[in-house]
C-alpha positions as CSV (number, residue, x, y, z in Angstrom):
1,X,-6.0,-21.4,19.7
2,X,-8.7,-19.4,17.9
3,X,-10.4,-19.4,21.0
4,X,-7.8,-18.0,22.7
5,X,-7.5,-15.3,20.6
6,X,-11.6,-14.2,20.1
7,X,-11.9,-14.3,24.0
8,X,-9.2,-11.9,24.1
9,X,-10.5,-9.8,21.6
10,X,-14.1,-9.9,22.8
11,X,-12.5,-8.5,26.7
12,X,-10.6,-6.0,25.1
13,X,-13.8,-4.3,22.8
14,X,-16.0,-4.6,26.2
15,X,-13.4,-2.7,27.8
16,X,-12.7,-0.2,25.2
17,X,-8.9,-1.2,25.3
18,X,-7.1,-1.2,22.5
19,X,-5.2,-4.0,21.1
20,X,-2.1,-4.1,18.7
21,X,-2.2,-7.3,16.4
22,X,1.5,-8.5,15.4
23,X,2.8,-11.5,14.2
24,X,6.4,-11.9,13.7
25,X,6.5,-7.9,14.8
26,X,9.0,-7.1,11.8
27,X,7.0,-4.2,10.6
28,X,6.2,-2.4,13.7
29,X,8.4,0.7,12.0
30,X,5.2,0.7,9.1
31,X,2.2,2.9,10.5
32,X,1.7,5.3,13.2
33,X,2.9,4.5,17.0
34,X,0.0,2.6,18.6
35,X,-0.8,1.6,22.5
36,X,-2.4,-0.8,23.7
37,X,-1.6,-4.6,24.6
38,X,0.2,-6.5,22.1
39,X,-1.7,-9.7,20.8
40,X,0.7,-12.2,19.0
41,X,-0.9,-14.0,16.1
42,X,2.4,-16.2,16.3
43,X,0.6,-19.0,17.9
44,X,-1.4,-19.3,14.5
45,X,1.0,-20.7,12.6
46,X,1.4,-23.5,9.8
47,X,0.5,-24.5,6.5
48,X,-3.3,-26.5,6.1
49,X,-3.4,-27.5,2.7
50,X,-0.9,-26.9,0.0
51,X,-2.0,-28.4,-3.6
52,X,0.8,-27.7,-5.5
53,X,-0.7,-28.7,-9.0
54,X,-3.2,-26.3,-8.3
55,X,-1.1,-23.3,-7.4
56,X,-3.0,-23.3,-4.0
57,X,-1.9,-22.9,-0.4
58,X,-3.7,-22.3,2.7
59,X,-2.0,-21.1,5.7
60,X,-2.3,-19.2,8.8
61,X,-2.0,-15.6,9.5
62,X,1.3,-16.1,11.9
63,X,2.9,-18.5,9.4
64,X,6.1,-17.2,8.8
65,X,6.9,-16.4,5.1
66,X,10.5,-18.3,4.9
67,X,8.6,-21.5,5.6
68,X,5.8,-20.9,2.9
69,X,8.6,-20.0,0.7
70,X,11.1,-23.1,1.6
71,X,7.5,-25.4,1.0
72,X,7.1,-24.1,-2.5
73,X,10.6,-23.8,-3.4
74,X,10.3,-27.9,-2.8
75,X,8.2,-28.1,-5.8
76,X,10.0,-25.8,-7.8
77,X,7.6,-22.8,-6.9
78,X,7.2,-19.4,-5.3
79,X,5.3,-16.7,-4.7
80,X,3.8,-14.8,-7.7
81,X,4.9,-11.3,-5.4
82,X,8.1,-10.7,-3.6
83,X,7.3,-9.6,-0.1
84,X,10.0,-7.9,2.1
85,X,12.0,-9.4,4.8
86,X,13.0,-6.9,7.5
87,X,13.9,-7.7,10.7
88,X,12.3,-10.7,12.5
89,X,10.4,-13.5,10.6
90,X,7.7,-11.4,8.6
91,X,4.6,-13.7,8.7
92,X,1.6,-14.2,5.5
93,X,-0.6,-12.2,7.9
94,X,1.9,-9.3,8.4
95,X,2.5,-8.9,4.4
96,X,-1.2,-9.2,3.3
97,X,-2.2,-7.1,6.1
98,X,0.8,-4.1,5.5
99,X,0.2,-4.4,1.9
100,X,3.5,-4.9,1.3
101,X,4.4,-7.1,-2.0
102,X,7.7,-6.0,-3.0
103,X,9.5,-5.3,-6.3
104,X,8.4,-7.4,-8.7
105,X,4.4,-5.8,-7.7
106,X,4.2,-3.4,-11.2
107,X,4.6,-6.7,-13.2
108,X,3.5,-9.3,-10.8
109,X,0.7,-7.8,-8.9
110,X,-0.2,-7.1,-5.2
111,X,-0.4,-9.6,-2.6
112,X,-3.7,-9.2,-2.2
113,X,-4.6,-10.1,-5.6
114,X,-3.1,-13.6,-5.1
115,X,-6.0,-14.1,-1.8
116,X,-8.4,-17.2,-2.9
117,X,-10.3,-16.5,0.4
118,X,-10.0,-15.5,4.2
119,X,-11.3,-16.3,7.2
120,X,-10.7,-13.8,9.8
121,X,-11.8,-12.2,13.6
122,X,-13.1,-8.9,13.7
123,X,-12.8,-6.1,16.1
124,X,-15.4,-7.3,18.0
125,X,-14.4,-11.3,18.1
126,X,-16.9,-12.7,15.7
């Protein structure tokens, strides 16, 4: 699935075409208009590790948040931020990448201050 998505990226930097990265496409209000073709991260989806007595959870970019949020709740926890739902299932990738972390971020923090690590594909598919 990786694949998929770096050989997609890679074509559209060779041909100068741009590309508009979306996951669950529940922000698409946030931010200028853009054109271009729309790559889905939705394909990148699930949860790879979750430690719960270590506070730690690894999960892909087109996981949607109500399923991080329904695994936690399981063990009596939940995200240290409160990220907004709009319409459509907002994703992790969505709210780290909109920098969006809610109400509770004055007291709590950003999302981004809650990232361990990342492994990501840049603009040019490496």
């Amino acid at each position: 699935m990786e694949d998929a998505l770096i050989g997609r990226i890679r074509a559209a930097y060779e041909n100068h075409s741009p590309l508009i990265i979306q996951g669950g496409g529940s922000k698409t209000f946030y931010g200028s208009a853009d054109e271009g073709e729309v790559l889905s991260a939705r394909m990148l989806t699930g949860v790879v590790d979750y430690q719960p007595k270590e506070l730690v959870l690894t999960a892909r970019a087109g996981t949607p948040l109500m399923a991080i949020e329904a695994l936690l709740a399981e063990q009596n926890q939940m995200l240290a931020f409160e990220p907004p739902h709009f319409a459509g299932p907002a994703t992790l990738g969505g709210c780290i990448a909109a920098g969006l972390s809610g109400p509770r971020r004055p007291y709590a923090g950003a999302a981004r201050d809650f990232v361990l690590g990342v492994r990501m594909i840049d603009g040019t598919g490496q």
